[in-house]
N, C-alpha and C positions, 0 to 999 in steps of 0.2 A: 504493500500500500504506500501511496505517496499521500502525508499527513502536516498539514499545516498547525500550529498551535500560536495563539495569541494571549498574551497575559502580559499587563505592567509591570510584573513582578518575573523573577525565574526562579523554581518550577511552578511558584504556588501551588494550588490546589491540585498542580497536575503533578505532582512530584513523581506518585508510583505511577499513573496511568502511564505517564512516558519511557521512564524510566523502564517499565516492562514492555511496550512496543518497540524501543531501540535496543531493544535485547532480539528480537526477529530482525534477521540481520536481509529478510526481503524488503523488511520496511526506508521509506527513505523519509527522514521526517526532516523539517526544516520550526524552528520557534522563534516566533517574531516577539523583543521585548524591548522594555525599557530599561530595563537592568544592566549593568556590567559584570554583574556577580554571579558566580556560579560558572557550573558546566557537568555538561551531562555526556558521556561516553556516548556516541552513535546519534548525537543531536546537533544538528547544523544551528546554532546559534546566531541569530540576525537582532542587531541591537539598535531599535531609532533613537534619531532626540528631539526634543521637542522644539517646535517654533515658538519664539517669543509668544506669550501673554497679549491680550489685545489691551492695547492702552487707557481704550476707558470704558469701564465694564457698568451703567447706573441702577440697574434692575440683578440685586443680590443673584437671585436664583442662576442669572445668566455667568456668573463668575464661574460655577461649577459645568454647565453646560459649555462653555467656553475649550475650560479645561481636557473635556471629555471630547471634544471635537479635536484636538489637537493632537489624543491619545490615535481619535480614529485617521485624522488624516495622515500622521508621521508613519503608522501601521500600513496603514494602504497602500503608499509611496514604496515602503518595502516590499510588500506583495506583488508593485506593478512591477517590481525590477525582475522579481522569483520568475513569473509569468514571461517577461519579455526572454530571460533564458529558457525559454523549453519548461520550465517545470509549473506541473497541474494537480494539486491536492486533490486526490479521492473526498475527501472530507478534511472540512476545518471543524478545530475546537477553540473557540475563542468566551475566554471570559467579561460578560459584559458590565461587568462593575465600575470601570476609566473609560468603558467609549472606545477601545481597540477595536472590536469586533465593527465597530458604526457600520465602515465603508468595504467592510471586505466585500458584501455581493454585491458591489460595485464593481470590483475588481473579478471575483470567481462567480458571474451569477449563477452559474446550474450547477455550481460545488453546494452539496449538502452541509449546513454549518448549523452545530450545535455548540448552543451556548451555556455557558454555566451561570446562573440564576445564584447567585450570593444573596440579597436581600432588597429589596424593595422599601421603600421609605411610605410609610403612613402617616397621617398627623391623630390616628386616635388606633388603639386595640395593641399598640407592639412599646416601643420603646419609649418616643415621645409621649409625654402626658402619666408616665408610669407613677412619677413622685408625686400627683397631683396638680404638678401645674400645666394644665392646658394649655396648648399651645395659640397664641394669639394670630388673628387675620394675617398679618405678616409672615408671619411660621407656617403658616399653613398654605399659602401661596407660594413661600421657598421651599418648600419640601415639594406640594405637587412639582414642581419645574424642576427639582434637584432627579427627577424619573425621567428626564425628558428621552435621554439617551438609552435607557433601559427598554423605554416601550420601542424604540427604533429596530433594538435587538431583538424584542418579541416578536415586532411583527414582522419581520425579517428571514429569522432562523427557521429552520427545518425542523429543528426539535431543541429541547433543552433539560440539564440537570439541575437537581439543587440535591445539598446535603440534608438537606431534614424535610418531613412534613411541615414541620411548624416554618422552614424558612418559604416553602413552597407556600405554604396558606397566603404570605401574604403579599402575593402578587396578585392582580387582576385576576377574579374568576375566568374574565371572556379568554384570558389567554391559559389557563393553568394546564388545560388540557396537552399542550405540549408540552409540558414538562413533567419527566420522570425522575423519581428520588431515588437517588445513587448517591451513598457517602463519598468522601473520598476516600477513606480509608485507613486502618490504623497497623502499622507491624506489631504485633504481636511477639514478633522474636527481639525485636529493640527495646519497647516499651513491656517487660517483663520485671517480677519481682526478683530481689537477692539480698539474702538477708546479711552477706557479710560485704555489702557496698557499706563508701565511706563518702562524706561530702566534707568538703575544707572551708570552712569562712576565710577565704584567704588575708585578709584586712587585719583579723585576731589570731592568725594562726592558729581555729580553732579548729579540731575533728569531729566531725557528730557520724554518729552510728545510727544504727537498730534497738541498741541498747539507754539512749537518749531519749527524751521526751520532746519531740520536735513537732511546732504546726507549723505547716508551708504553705503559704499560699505564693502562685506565681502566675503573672498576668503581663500581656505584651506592655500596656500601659497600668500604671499606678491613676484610677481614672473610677467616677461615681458609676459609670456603664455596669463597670464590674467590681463595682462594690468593696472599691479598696476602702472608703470614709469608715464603713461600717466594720470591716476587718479591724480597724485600728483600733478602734473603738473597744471593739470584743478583746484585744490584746490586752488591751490597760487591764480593764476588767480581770483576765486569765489570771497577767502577773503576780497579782491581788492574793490570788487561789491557789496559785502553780508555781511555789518557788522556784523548782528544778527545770520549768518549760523553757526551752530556748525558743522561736519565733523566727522564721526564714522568710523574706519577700524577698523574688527576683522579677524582676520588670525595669523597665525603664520609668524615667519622673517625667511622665510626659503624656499628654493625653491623644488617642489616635482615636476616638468614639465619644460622641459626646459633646456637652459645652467645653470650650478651650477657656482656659485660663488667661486673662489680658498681662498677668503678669506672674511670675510664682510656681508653685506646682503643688496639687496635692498632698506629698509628702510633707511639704514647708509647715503647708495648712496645719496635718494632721500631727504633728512633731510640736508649732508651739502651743498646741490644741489640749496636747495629752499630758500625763505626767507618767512615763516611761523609763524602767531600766535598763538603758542603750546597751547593758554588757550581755542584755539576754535577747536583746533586738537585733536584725541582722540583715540588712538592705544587700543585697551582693548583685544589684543589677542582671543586665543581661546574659542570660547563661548562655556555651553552648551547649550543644543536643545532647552530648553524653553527659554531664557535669547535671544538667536539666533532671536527665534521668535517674542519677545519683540521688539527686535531692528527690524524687520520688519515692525512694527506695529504701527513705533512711527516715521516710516521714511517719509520724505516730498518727495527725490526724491532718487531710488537705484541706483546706478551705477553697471551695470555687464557687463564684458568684455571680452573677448576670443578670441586667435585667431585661424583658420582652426581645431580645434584640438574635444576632451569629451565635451561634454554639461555637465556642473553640476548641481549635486541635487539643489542645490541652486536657480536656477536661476527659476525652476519652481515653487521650495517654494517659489520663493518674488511674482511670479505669481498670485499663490495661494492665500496667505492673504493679495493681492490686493494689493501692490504694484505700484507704479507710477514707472516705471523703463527706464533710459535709458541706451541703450546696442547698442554694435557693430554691425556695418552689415554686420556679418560675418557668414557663412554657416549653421552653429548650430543654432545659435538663429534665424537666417532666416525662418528654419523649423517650428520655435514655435510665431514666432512674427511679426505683421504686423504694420509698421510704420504707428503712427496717431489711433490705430486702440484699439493693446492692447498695448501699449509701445512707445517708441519715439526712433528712429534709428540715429547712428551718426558714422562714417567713423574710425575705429580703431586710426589710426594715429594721427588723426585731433581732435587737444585738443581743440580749438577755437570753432567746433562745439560741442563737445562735453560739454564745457560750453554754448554754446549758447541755446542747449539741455536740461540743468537741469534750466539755468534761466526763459526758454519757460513755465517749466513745473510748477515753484515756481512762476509765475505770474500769472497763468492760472489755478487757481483750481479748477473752476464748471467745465470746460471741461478736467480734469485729471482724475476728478470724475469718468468722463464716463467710461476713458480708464482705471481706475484702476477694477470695475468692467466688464470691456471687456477682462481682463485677468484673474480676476479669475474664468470668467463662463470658459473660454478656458479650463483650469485645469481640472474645473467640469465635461467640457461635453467630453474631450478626455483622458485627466490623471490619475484624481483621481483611488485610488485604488480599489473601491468598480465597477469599471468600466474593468479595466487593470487585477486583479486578478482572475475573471472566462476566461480572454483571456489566462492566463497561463496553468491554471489547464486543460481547453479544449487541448491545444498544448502537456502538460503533457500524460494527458490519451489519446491523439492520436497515440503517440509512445510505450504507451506499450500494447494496442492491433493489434498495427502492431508485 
């Protein structure tokens, strides 16, 4: 097969789906990105840039429309050059979250192109309005416009995925019918338990174990989406209770979802907020992948939090390598998690149960036990990639002998 693939990012969401098509060494794939980072063995890597910003942008909504246009033009301009050599994609996969995919059947019109369906922006039932504050006329006219490019891609595509029912509900009825839910996928052989991993505070030169009393919670940003305010909160509290508990956040100070900050970061906030003992608090930033899963490994209870909004990779990797986790009872994780069952559920807002929640789970270990492998079979028997990766490749080759 000759395969096109479009993403601002590299590999994003397509990390295994590629990754295992460039292992069929009939395939010839080409990935059109914005990124410089990365590289995948048997992937021809094509990298745009973007055209300046248009100078005066007055109507909010349109600054992100703008943006997304620039994603699709710089993409297409790649694709016309792919095209002008001889080469013709059986099928494109392009993610339409930045407006890449816009112009491609511009470019391939009778290439079947399936898009990936990340999230759709509502001004009521998902993210916005969750804390109670409704979103005013102005919000609610930049949000419809902030879709502009996404309905481009609906009406456009041949067919499309999303990772979850709940991320799928909240697009357009008229279109949902083309979209089928296909995770991406979780390894199972990476994100595994081990009970004699070690993570390093590297700052304190400290060691934490198995044998330590560690909550972690770790999240791309330190951000109210995902309920870093209310983690911190519950830590004060812990401290209080839990002499011996050390405390692990890894994420960056920076918000990627959500209201932005005019100045400061949530941590700033949440630090001259609290009264904390910093030798048992433990910020280590951005991890990578194995260092990530170290700290999953060594954790006593995970804290994940969201609200109405993306499910993250993360939350089924703490899944995965078995994880004692407790998480909000909030839409997304609802899909994947049953209170008592694989995980311990507690009320987003509600910092009291939420500490009530992780001390349940740090007094109770023969019965975490259970629920720690009640989540990882869940991963096994519905996630993992050696499961989720022939449901791709079938969906793939369904549309190009249509």
């Amino acid at each position: 097969m000759n395969i096109l693939f479009l993403h601002k990012g590299f590999p994003g969401q397509y990390k295994f789906i590629v990754a295992g098509l460039a292992n069929n060494p009939e395939n010839k794939i080409f990935f059109i990105t914005n990124s410089e980072k990365g590289q995948i063995k048997g992937v021809n890597k094509l990298v745009y840039k973007l055209a300046p910003k248009s100078s005066k942008i007055e109507v909010p909504f349109l600054d992100n429309f703008d943006e997304a246009t620039r994603h699709g033009q710089a993409a297409a301009n790649v694709a016309t050059q792919l095209k002008n050599q001889g080469f013709k994609p059986d099928i494109i996969l392009g993610h339409s979250g930045w407006g890449c995919s816009m112009f491609i059947k511009d470019v391939f019109p009778d290439v079947p192109l399936m898009c990936y369906f990340e999230w759709y922006e509502n001004a009521e039932g998902a993210a916005l309005g969750f804390d109670g504050n409704l979103p005013d006329e102005n919000r609610r006219v930049q949000t419809r416009g902030s879709n502009a490019h996404r309905l481009i891609d609906l009406y456009s595509c041949d067919a499309g995925i999303s990772p979850t029912e709940w991320q799928k509900s909240q697009f357009p009825k008229e279109f949902q019918s083309k979209i089928k839910v296909i995770h991406d996928g979780v390894s199972s052989i990476s994100c595994k338990p081990d009970k004699d991993a070690k993570f390093i505070v590297k700052d304190k030169n400290l060691e934490l174990t198995v044998n330590d009393e560690v909550i972690t919670y770790a999240t791309r940003g330190m951000e109210p989406y995902r309920g870093f305010p209310q983690f911190m909160e519950a830590v004060e509290k812990l401290q209080k209770k839990r002499p011996n508990a050390h405390f692990v956040i890894g994420g960056l100070e920076q918000v990627f979802y959500g209201n932005y900050l005019k100045e400061g970061t949530y941590k700033d906030i949440m630090l001259k907020k609290l009264n904390l003992d910093m030798d048992r608090v433990h910020f280590v930033g951005e991890l990578q992948f194995a260092e990530y899963i170290n700290l999953l490994q060594i954790s006593s209870v995970h804290v994940y939090a969201t609200v109405p909004f993306v499910l993250s990779w993360s939350f089924l990797e703490a899944m995965s390598v078995g994880c004692c986790i407790v998480a909000s009872n909030t839409p997304p994780v609802l899909e994947m998690m049953q209170d008592n069952y694989n995980g311990l559920l507690y009320d987003f807002y509600n910092v009291e149960m939420m500490v009530e929640k992780i001390e349940y789970a740090l007094d109770n270990p023969k019965e975490m036990d259970v629920i720690r492998n009640n989540a990882r079979q869940f991963v096994i028997d519905n996630y993992d990639i050696m499961k989720i990766y022939p449901k791709h490749l079938e969906y793939i080759n369904s549309l190009i002998k249509n």
